[in-house]
C-alpha positions in Angstrom: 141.8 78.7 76.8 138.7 80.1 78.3 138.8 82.4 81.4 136.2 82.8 83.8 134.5 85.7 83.3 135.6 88.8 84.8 132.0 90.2 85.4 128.4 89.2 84.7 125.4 91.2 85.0 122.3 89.2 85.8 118.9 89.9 85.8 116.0 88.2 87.7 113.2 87.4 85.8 110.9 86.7 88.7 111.7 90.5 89.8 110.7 91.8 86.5 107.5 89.8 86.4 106.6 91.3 89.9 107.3 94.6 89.1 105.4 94.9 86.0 102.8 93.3 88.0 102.8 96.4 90.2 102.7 98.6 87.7 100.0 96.8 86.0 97.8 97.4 89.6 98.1 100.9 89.4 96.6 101.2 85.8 92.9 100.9 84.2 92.5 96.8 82.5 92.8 98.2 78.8 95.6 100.6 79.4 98.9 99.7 77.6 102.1 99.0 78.8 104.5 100.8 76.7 107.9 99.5 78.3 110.6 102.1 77.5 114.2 99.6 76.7 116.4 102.3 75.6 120.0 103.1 76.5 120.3 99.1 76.9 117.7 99.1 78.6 118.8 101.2 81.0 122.1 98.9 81.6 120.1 95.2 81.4 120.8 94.5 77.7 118.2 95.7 75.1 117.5 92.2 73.2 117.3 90.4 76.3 115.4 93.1 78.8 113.1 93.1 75.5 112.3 89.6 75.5 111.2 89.2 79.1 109.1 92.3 78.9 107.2 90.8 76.0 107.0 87.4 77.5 105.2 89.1 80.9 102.9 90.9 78.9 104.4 93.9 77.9 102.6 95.0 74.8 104.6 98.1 73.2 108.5 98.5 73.4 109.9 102.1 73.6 113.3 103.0 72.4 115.1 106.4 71.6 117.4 105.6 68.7 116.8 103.9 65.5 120.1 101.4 66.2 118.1 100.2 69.0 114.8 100.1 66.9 116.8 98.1 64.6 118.1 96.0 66.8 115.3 94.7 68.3 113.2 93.9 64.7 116.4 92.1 64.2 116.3 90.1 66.9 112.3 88.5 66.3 110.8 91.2 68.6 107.2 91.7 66.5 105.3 93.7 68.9 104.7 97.6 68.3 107.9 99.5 68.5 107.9 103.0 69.0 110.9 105.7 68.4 110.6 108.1 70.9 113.5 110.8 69.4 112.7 112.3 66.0 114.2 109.9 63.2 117.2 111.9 60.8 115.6 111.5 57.1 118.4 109.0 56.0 116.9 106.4 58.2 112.8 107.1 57.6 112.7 104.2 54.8 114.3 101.8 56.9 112.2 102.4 59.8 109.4 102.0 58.1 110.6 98.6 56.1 110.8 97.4 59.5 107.6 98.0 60.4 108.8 100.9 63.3 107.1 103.6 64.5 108.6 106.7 64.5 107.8 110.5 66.6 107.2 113.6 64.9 107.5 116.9 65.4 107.5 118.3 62.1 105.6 118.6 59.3 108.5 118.0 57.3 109.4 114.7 58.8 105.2 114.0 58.0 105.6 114.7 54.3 108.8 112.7 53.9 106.9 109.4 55.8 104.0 110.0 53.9 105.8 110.0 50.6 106.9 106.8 51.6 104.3 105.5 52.8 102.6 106.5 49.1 105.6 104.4 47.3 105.2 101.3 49.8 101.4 101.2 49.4 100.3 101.8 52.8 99.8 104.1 55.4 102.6 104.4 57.6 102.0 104.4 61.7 103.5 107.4 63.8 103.0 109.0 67.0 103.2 112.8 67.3 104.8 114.7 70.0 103.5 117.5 71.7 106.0 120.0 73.3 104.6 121.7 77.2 107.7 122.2 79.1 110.4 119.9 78.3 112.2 122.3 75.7 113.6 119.4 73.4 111.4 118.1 71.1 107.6 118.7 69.5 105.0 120.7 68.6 104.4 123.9 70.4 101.1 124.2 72.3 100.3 127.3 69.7 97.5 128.0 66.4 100.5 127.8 64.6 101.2 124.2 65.7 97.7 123.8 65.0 98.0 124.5 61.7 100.6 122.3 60.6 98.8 119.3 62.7 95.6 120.2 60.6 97.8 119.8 57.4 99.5 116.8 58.5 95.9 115.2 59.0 95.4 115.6 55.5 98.2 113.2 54.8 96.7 109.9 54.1 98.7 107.5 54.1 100.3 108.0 57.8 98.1 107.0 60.7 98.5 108.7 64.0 98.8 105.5 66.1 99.5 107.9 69.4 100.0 111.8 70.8 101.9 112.3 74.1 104.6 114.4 75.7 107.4 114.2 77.9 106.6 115.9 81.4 109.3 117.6 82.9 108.4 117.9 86.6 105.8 116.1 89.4 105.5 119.6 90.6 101.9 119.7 90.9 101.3 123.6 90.1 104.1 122.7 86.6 102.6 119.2 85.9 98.6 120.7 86.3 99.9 123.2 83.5 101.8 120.8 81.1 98.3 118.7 81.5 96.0 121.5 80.6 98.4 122.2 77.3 98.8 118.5 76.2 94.7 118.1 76.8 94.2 121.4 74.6 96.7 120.4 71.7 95.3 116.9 71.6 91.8 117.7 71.5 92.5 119.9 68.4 94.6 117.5 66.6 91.7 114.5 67.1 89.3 117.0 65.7 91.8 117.7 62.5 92.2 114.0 62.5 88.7 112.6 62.9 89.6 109.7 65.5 91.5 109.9 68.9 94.9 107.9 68.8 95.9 106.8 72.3 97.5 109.3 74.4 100.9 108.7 77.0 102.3 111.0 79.4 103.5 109.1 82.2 106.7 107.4 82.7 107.8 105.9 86.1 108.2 109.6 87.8 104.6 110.4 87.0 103.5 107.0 88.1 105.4 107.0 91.5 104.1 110.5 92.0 100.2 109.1 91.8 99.5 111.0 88.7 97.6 108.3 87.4 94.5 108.6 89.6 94.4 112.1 87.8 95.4 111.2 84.4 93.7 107.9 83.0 95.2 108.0 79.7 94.9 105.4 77.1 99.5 104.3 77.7 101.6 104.9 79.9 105.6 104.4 79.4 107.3 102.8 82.5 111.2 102.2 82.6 112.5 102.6 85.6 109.6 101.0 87.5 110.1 98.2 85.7 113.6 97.3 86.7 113.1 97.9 90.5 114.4 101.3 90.3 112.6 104.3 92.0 112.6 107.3 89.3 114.8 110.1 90.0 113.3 113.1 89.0 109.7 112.1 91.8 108.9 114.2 94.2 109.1 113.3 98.1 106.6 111.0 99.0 103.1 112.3 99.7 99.6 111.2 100.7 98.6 110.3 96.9 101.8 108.4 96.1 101.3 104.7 95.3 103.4 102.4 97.7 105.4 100.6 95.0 106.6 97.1 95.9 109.7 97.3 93.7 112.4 94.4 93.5 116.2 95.0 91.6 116.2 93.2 88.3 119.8 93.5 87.8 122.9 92.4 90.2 126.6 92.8 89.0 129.2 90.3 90.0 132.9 89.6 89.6 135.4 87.5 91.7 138.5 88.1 93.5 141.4 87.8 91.1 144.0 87.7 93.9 145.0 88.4 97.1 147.8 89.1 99.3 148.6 90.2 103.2 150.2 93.6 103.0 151.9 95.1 105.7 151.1 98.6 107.8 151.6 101.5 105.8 151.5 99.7 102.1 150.6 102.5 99.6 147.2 100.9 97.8 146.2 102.2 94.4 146.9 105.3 91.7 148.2 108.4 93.6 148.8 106.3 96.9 146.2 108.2 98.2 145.2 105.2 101.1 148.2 103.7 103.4 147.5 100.3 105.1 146.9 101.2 108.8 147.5 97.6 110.2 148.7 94.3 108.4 146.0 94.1 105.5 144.7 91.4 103.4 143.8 93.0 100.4 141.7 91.3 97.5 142.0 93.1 94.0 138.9 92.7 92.0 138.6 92.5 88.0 136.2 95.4 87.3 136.7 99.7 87.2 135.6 102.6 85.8 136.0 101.4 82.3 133.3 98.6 83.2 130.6 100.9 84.8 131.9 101.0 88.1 132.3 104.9 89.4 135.8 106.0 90.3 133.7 108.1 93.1 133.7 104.6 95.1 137.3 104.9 96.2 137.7 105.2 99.8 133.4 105.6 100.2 132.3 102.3 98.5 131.9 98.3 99.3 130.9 95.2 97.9 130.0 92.1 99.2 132.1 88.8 99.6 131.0 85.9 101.9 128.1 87.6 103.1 130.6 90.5 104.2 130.6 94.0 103.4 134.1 94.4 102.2 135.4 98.5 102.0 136.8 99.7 98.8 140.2 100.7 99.4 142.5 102.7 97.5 141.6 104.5 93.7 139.0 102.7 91.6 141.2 102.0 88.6 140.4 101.8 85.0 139.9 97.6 85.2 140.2 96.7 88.8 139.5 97.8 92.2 141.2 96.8 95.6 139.2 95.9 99.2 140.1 94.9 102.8 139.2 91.6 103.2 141.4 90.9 106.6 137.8 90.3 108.4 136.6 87.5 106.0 139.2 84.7 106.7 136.7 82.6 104.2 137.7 84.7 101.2 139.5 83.2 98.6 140.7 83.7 95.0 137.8 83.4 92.4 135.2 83.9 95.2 132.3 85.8 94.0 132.5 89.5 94.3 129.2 91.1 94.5 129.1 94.7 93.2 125.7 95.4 93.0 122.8 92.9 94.4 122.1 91.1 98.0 123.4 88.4 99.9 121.0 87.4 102.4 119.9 90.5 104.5 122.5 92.6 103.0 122.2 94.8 100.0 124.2 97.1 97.6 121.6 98.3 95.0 122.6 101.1 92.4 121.5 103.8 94.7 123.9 103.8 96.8 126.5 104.0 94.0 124.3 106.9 92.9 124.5 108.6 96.3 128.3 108.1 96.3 129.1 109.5 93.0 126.2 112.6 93.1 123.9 111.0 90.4 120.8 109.1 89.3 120.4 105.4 89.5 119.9 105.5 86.4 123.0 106.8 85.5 125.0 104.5 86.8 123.1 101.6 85.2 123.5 102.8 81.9 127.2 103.3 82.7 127.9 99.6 82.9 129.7 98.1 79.7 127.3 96.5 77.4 130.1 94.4 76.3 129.8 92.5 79.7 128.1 89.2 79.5 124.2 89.5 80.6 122.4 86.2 82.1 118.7 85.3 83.9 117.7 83.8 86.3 115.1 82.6 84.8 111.4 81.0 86.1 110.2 77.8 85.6 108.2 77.8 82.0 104.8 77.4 84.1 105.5 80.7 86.1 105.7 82.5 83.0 102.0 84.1 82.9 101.8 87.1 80.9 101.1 90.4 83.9 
């Protein structure tokens, strides 16, 4: 017998249009959108995030494991996919079977691709990562570096298809001195190479920051921005800050499962931690911390029912969660539950669950159970002009 579902995560595809709209308006007409869908896509579902990035223009996918690489070839995605995390050896073939794009960082990881690259027949496409300041990846900013880039080079059948690094801070004074080491790498590995691949530097943080007034590079490699989400890691607004019209892509939902009046001083939840103080209707809601939702909610967080905020009573359990609905008479069982998303002028967006449990929004996005069912809203088939 089918059950209704206990939660859904949708995602607006008008939002997602708009947003990489606004990105779009920040950049130079032949820049490249690289849209970075990894970890899920940061909660929205790789395959289908993916898709509507494509079909809005998005003209280069970004991923960090070669599952998710994978996944997407698998799933009819043809445009230029790039693995942003150095690929183990065991998987170099079938990345580049799969037409994929893998980083490097060694000149090891060069010789194996080239070798097959030799036994397929052609060259195969990389991009090379350049290490200033993030401390995880890439090639040093040093001769030695140098060197091996210079040898690498020689390696003809791989194509450098783009350089870039990971910046680690919007701190001007840090990010002025990352730039200076990324410009002085890359202009000695397009000598050693005799062409200049495209260069990307900038994800969302560098973008909101206004960094791309100073640095009109060739890509740039949005995530957050894309899904309505203001990065994490920016710095406090300032005068050369972009004002980003963002809109939320996703919304998470369930219903209420049942309900019942509870008299004063009914224990509520794990540890009976919260007492009823007055007769209590209480709704108990299909979705916990095993779903996404932080156990840092109880007794701090609320969703939305009726076009009520509705308090979280009581611990956030592993597959449900309990709320005071005695002011929303029209609440009844399998009424949607909104857990993240809006209801008119009222809004719960995934920074406030951030705030509440000490994190990123990101975080908490990525948290949600990919096993939960993911819709769109979607636009009419006219509307859908590519950004």
């Amino acid at each position: 017998m089918d059950e209704p579902a206990r939660l859904r995560v949708h995602l607006d595809e008008a939002a997602l249009r708009d947003n990489i709209q606004t990105v779009r308006r920040l950049l130079t007409p032949a820049a490249t959108v690289m849209g970075v869908v990894k970890a899920h896509a940061y909660g929205h579902g790789l395959v289908l995030a993916a898709r509507l990035l494509t079909r809005h223009g998005v003209q280069h996918l970004a991923v960090a494991t070669t599952d998710e690489a994978c996944t997407l070839r698998d799933a009819g995605l043809q445009v230029p996919i790039t693995l942003l995390s150095p690929p183990a050896p065991a998987a170099m073939a079938e990345l580049v079977a799969r037409d994929l794009r893998p980083a490097l960082s060694t000149l090891a990881a060069a010789r194996d691709l080239h070798r097959i690259g030799v036994r397929r027949g052609r060259p195969v496409p990389v991009h090379l990562e350049i290490d200033t300041g993030l401390g995880r990846f890439g090639w040093a900013p040093t001769a030695a570096s140098i060197a091996q880039i210079t040898r690498l080079a020689a390696l003809d059948h791989l194509v450098v298809c783009g350089i870039y690094t990971h910046l680690s801070s919007q701190d001007p004074d840090l990010c002025a001195h990352q730039l200076r080491l990324f410009t002085w790498v890359y202009a000695k590995a397009a000598a050693a190479l005799g062409y200049r691949p495209p260069r990307h530097v900038l994800a969302s943080s560098g973008l909101a920051a206004g960094l791309h007034r100073r640095t009109r590079l060739e890509m740039v490699r949005p995530g957050a921005l894309l899904y309505g989400l203001p990065p994490s890691y920016s710095p406090p607004a300032s005068p050369t800050a972009p004002t980003l019209d963002l809109r939320p892509v996703l919304s998470l939902t369930s219903r209420i499962e049942h309900l019942a009046r509870l008299p004063s001083g009914t224990p509520i939840g794990y540890g009976a931690t919260y007492r009823t103080a007055a007769s209590t209707v209480v709704a108990v809601v299909p979705a916990g911390f095993a779903d996404g939702v932080p156990r840092q909610l109880t007794g701090s967080g609320r969703v939305l029912i009726c076009g009520h905020y509705a308090p979280v009573i009581g611990c956030v359990g592993m597959t449900h969660l309990t709320v005071d609905v005695t002011h929303i008479p029209q609440a009844t069982v399998g009424e949607t539950v909104i857990l993240i998303g809006a209801h008119g002028e009222r809004a719960i967006d995934a920074q406030e669950w951030a705030r509440l449990a000490t994190t990123i929004n990101s975080d908490v996005l990525t948290r949600i159970a990919p096993a939960i069912a993911r819709t769109v809203t979607t636009l009419p088939h006219a509307e859908r002009k590519p950004a």
